[in-house]
C-alpha positions in Angstrom: 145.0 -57.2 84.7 141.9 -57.6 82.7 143.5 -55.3 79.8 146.5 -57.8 79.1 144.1 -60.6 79.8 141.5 -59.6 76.7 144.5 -58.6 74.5 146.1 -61.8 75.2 142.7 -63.7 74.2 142.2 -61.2 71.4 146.0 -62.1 70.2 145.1 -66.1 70.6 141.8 -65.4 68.3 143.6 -63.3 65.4 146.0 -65.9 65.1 143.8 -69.0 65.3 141.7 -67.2 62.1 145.7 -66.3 60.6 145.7 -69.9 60.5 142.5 -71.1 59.7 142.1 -68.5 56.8 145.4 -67.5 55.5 147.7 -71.0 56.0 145.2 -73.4 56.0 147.1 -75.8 53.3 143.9 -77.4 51.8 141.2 -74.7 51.1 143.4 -71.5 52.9 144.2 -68.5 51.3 147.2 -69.3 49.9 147.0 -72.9 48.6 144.2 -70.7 46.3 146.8 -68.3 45.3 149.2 -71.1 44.3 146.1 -72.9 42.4 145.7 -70.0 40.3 149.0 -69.2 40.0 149.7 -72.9 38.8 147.0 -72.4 36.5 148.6 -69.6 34.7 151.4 -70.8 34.4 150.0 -73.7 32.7 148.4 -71.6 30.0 151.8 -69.2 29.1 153.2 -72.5 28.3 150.4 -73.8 26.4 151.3 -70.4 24.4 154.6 -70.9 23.7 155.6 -71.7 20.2 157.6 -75.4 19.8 
C-alpha cells in the first residue's frame, strides 16, 4: 500500500512540474520555443527580395 501510495504522489509531482515547466503559457517551455520560432521567422522574411 505504501508503494502505489508514493508512486501515485511521485506521478502528482512530475505532472504538476510538466505543467509548471513545459505548458506554462507565459514564461513555460514552449511559449519560449514559439518566441523564438516567431522570431525567425520574422527575419527569413525580412530576407526575402520584394
Amino acid at each position: 500500500m505504501r508503494n502505489i501510495l508514493i508512486t501515485v504522489m511521485m506521478l502528482i509531482v512530475a505532472a504538476l512540474l510538466f505543467s509548471g515547466i513545459i505548458a506554462d503559457d507565459k514564461d513555460g517551455l514552449r511559449a519560449q520555443i514559439e518566441q523564438k520560432g516567431a522570431a525567425a521567422r520574422d527575419m527569413i522574411r525580412s530576407l526575402e527580395v520584394e
